[in-house]
C-alpha positions as CSV (number, residue, x, y, z in Angstrom):
1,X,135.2,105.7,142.2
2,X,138.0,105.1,139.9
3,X,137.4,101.1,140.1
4,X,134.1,101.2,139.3
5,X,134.6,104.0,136.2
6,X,137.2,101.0,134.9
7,X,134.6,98.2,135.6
8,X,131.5,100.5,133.9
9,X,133.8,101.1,130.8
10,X,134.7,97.7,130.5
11,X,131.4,96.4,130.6
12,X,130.1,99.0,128.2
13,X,133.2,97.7,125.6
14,X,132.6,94.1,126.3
15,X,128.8,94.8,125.6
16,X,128.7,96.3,122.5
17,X,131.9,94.4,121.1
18,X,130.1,91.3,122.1
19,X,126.7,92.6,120.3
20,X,128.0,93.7,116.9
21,X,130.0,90.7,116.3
22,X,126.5,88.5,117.0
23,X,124.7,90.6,115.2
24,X,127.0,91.0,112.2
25,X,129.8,88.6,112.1
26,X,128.6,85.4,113.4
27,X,126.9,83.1,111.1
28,X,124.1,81.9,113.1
29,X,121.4,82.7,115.9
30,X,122.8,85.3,118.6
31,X,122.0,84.1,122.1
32,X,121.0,86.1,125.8
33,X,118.4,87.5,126.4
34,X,119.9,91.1,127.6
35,X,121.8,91.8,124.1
36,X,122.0,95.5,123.5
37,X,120.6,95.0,119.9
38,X,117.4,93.1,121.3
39,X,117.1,95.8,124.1
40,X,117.2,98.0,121.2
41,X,114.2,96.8,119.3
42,X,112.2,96.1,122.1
43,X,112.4,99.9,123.0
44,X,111.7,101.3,119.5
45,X,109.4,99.0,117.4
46,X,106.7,99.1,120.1
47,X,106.1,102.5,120.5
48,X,106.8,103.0,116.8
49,X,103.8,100.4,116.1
50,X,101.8,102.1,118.4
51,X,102.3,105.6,116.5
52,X,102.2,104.6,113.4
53,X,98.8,102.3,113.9
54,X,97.5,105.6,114.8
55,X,97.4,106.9,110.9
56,X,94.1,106.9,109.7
57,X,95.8,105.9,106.0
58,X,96.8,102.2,105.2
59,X,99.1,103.7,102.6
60,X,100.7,106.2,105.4
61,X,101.0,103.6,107.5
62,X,102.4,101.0,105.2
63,X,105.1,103.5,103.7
64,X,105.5,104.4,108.2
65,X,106.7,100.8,108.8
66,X,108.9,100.3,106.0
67,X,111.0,103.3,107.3
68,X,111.9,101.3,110.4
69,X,114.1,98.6,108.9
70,X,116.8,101.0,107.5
71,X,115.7,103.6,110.0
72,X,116.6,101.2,112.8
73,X,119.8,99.7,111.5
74,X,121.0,103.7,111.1
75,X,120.5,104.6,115.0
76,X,121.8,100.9,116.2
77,X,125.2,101.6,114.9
78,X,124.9,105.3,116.9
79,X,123.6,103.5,119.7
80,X,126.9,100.7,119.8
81,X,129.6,104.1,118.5
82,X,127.7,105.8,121.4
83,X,128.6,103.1,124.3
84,X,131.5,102.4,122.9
85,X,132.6,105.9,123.4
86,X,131.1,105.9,126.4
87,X,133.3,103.0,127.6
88,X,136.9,104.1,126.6
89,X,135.9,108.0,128.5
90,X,135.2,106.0,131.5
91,X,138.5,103.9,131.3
92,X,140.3,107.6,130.7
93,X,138.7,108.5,133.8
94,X,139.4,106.0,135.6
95,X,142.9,106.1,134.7
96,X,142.8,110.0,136.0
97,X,141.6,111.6,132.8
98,X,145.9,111.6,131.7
99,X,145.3,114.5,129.3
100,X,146.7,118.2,128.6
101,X,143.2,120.2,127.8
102,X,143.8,123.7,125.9
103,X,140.1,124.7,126.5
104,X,139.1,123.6,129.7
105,X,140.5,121.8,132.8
106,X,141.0,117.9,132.3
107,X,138.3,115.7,133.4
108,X,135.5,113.0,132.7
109,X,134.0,115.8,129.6
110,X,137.6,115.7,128.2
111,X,137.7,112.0,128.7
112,X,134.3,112.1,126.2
113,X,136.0,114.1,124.1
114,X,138.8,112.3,123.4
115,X,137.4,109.0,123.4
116,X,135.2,110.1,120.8
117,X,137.4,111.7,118.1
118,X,139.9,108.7,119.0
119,X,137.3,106.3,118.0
120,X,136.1,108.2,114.8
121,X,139.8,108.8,113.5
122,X,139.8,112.8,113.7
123,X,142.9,113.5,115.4
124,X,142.7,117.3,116.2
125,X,145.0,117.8,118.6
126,X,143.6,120.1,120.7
127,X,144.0,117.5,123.6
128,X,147.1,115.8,124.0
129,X,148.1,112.3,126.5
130,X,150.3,112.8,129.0
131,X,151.2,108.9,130.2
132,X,152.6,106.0,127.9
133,X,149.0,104.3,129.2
134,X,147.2,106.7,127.7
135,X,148.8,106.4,124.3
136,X,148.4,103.2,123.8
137,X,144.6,103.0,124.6
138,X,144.5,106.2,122.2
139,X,145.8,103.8,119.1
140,X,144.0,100.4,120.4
141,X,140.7,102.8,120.6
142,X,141.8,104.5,117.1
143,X,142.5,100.9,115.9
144,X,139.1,99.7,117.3
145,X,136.6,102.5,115.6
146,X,138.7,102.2,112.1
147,X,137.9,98.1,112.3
148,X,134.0,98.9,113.2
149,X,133.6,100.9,110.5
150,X,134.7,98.8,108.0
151,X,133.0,95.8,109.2
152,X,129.9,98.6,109.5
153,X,130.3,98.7,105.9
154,X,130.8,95.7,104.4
155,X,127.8,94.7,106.6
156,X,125.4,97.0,104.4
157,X,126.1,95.2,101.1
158,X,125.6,91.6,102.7
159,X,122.0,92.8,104.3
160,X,120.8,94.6,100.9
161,X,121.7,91.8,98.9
162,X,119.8,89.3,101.3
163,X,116.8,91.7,101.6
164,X,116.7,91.5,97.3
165,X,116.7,87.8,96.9
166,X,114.1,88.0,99.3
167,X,111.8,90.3,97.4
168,X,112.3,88.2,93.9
169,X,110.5,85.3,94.6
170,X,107.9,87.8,96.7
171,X,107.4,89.7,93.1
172,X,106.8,86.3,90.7
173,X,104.4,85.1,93.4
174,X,102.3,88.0,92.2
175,X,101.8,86.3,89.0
176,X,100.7,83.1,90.5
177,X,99.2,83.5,93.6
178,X,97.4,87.1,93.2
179,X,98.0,90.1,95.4
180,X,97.9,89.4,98.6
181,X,98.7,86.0,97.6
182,X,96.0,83.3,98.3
183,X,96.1,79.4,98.6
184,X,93.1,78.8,96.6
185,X,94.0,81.3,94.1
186,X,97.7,79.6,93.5
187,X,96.1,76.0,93.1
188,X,93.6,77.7,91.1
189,X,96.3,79.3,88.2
190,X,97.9,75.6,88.4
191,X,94.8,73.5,88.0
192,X,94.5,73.6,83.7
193,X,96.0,70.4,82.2
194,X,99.9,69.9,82.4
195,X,100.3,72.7,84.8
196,X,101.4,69.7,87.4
197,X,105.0,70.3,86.6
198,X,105.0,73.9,86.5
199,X,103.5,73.6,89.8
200,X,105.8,71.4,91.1
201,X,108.6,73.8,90.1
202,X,107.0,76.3,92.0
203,X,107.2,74.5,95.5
204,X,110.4,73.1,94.9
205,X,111.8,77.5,94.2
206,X,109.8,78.3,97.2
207,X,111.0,75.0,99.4
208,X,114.9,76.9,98.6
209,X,113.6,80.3,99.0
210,X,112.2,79.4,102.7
211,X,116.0,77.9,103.2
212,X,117.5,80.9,102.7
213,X,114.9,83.3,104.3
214,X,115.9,81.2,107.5
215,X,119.7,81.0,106.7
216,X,119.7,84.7,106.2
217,X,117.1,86.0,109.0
218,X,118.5,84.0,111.6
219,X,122.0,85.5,111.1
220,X,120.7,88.9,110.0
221,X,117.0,89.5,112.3
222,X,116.5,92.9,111.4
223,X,115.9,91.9,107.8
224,X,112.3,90.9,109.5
225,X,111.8,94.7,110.0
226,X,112.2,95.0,105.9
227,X,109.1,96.1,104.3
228,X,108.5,94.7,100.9
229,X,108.0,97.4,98.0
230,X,104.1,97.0,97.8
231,X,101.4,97.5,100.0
232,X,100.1,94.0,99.8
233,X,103.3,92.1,99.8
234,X,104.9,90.6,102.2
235,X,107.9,87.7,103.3
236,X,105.5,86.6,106.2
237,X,102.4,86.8,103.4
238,X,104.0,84.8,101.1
239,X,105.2,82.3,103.7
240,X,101.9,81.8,104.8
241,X,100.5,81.4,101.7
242,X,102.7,78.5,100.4
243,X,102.5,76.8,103.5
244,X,98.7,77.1,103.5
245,X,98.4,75.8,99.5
246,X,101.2,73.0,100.6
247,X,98.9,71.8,103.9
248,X,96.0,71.8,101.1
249,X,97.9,69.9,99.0
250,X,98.2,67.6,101.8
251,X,95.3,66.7,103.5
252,X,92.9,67.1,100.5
253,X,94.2,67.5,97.3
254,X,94.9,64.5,94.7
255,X,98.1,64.8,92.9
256,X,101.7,64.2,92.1
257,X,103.1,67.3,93.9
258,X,102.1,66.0,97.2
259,X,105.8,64.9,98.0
260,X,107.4,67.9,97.0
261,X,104.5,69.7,98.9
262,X,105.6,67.9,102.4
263,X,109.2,69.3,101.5
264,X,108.1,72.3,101.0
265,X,105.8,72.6,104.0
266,X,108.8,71.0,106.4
267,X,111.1,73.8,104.9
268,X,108.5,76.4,105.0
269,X,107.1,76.1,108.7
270,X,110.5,75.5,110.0
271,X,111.5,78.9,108.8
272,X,108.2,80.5,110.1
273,X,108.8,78.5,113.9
274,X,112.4,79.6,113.8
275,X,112.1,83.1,112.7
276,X,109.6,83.5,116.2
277,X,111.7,81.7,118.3
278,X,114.6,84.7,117.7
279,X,112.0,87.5,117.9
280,X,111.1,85.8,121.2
281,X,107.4,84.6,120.3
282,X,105.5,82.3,121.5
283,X,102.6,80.9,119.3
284,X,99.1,82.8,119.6
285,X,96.3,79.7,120.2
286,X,93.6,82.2,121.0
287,X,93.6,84.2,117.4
288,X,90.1,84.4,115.3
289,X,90.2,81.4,113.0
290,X,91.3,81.9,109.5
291,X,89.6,79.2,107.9
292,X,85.7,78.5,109.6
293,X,83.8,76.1,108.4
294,X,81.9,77.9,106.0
295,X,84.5,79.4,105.1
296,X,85.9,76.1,104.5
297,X,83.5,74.4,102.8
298,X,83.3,77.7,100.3
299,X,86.8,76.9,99.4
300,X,86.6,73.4,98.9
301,X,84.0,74.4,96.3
302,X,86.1,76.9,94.9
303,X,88.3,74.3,94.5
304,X,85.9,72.0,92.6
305,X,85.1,74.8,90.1
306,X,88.5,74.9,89.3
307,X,88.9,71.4,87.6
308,X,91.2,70.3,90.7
309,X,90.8,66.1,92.7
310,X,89.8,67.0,95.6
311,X,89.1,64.8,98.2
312,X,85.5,64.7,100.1
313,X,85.8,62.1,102.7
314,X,85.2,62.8,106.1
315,X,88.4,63.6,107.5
316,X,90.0,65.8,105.1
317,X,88.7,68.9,107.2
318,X,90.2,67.7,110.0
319,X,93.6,66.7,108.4
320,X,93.8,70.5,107.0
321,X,92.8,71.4,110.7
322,X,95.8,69.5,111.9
323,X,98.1,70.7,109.5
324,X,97.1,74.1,109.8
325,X,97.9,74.0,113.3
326,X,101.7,73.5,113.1
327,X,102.2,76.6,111.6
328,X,99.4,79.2,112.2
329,X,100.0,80.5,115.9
330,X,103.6,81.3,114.8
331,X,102.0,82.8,111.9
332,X,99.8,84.9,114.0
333,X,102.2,86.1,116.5
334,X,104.6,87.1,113.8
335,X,101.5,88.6,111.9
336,X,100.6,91.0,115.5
337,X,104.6,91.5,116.3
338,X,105.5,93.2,112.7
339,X,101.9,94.7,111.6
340,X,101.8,92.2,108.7
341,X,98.3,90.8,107.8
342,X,98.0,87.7,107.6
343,X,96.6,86.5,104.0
344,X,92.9,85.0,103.7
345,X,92.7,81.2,102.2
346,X,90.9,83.0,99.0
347,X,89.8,86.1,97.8
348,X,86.0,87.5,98.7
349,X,86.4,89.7,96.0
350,X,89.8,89.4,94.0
351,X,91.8,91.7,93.2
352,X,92.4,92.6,89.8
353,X,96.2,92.0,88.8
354,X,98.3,91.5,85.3
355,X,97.2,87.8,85.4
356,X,93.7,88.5,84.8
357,X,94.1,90.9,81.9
358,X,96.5,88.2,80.4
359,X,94.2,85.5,80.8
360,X,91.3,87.5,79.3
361,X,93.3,88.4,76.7
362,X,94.4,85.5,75.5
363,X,90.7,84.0,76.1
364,X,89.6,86.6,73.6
365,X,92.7,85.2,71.0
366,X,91.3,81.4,71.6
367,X,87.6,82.5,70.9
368,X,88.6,83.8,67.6
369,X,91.1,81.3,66.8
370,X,88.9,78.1,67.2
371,X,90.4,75.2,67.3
372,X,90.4,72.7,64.6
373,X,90.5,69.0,65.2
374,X,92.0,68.0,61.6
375,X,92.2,69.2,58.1
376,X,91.4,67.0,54.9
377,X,94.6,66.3,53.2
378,X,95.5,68.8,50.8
379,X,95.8,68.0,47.1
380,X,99.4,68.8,47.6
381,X,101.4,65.5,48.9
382,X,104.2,67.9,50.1
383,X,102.1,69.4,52.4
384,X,101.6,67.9,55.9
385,X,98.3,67.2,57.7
386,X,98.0,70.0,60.7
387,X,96.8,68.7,64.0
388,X,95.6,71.8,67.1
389,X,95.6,70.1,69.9
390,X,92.3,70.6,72.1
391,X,91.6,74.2,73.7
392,X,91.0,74.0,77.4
393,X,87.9,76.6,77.9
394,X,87.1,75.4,81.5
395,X,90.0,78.0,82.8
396,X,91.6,81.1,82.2
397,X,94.5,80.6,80.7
């Protein structure tokens, strides 16, 4: 009995010692499939999902997921204090619970007891060792629970700060992409003359931002339980979206950006394959198809409207087909796994956002401001001719 207490605490330290450095220390994807922090969120996430789903609100159930992430990261470290207790009792009793109880008689309770005001540094007293073996796994488990919790807390400033970097770039994509944030609608606000290099900024940011969202997810995975602050935001939205306006770019736009859209599409769906691969995903083949036919052929005229080169041979369809089909059943089992909707390739009817108001506004400024192509020269030699370069009217801004 007393061999395999010793073995069962053992294995309970080894466990969870082995699990929060992984999960906190090591710099890079945690590997085994039995790790107490993956048996974790298998056991909550699924029947949260399937309570929260139940919520007849989209707001409820939006503000329902986002208390998971911190929610989660809360009862994991109770969960690892909570074996880890659990592991030095069972080496106390397997050592013949070595203790002096003033309350009650000495056994495997008083070996919990101990083991867990050892380990959270409260020294009471009540309970004192009676064998030198005792006393010095007292001070290693003493020792043990003061190191956790500082690595506990230097952990929470490392996971914030990743989680707000991540939400920046999330925000300005507002602004260019609208709300959920379509393909269409970003080539769209970057199709007025000299927007190529603005554009081109914009992919190179997000080619970086999808290098860190994979740097930092991989070595921190519950930041994929992290709820963006609005209802229609999201990191596996926004990924989507750039790689769906980069695989546009692609197969069937003409431009200059179609380099730095390759980068960013390499960069992008390698975060998206990578980020399933360590929640254990496989890609979905069998999901409804984002982009039909009419569907497609609605946004290629979309894209006409909006002044951009696109390309209408034969085969651009099916170079967007094959394109789309790196990245979109990764997308889609991600999209089922954390209740994050997918976005569309454009907007049925779009949603009304900052940009628009802006753009009308300043519409209404160029209408009664109109342009003037030159001015006869002024009796005055001092004065310089004035030249307004041409107004655009075709788009919004």
């Amino acid at each position: 009995m007393q061999v395999a207490a010793l073995a069962a605490g053992v294995v309970c330290l080894w466990v969870v010692l082995l699990d929060a450095f992984q999960t906190i220390i090591l710099p890079r994807r945690a590997s085994g499939r039995f790790r107490l922090t993956r048996i974790f969120y298998i056991v909550t996430w699924n029947p949260w999902v399937f309570l929260v789903r139940r919520m007849r609100s989209a707001r409820r159930r939006e503000t329902a997921f986002s208390y998971y992430g911190p929610l989660s990261l809360i009862l994991l470290l109770v969960v690892w204090a909570a074996v880890m207790a659990l592991g030095f009792g069972l080496i106390f009793y397997a050592m013949g619970s070595p203790f002096k109880d003033l309350v009650q008689r000495s056994g495997f309770r008083s070996d919990l007891y101990v083991s867990g005001t050892t380990l959270f540094t409260l020294g009471i007293g009540d309970v004192t060792p009676q064998t030198a073996w005792a006393r010095a796994l007292i001070i290693l488990e003493s020792g043990t629970g003061l190191g956790f919790l500082a690595v506990v807390m230097g952990y929470f400033p490392v996971l914030y700060s990743a989680f707000s970097r991540r939400e920046v770039s999330i925000s300005l994509l507002d602004a260019r992409a609208g709300s959920p944030p379509t393909a269409a609608e970003l080539l769209r606000r970057h199709s007025h003359q000299g927007a190529e290099q603005a554009l081109s900024v914009l992919l190179i940011e997000w080619e970086r931002w999808s290098a860190e969202l994979l740097e930092s997810h991989i070595s921190y995975p519950l930041l994929c339980y992290f709820r963006s602050q609005h209802t229609h935001q999201s990191w596996l939205s926004a990924l989507t979206a750039v790689l769906d306006a980069s695989a546009l770019m692609i197969s069937g736009i003409q431009g200059q950006e179609a380099r730095q859209a390759q980068l960013t599409f390499a960069m992008a769906r390698h975060a998206m394959v990578d980020l399933a691969q360590i929640l254990w995903l496989r890609p979905l083949h069998n999901a409804p198809d984002r982009l039909p036919p009419e569907r497609f052929q609605q946004l290629y005229d979309l894209l006409c409207q909006s002044g951009l080169s696109v390309c209408r041979d034969a085969r651009s369809g099916e170079r967007l087909r094959e394109m789309r089909a790196l990245y979109e059943g990764y997308a889609e089992a991600l999209s089922r796994y954390l209740a994050m909707p997918l976005p569309p390739w454009f907007a049925d009817q779009p949603h009304k956002d900052n940009w628009l108001t802006v753009a009308r506004l300043r519409a209404q400024t160029e209408t009664a401001n109109p342009p003037v192509a030159e001015e006869a020269a002024p009796t005055n030699d001092n004065v310089p001719l004035r030249f307004f370069p041409p107004i655009d009217h075709h788009h919004d801004f």
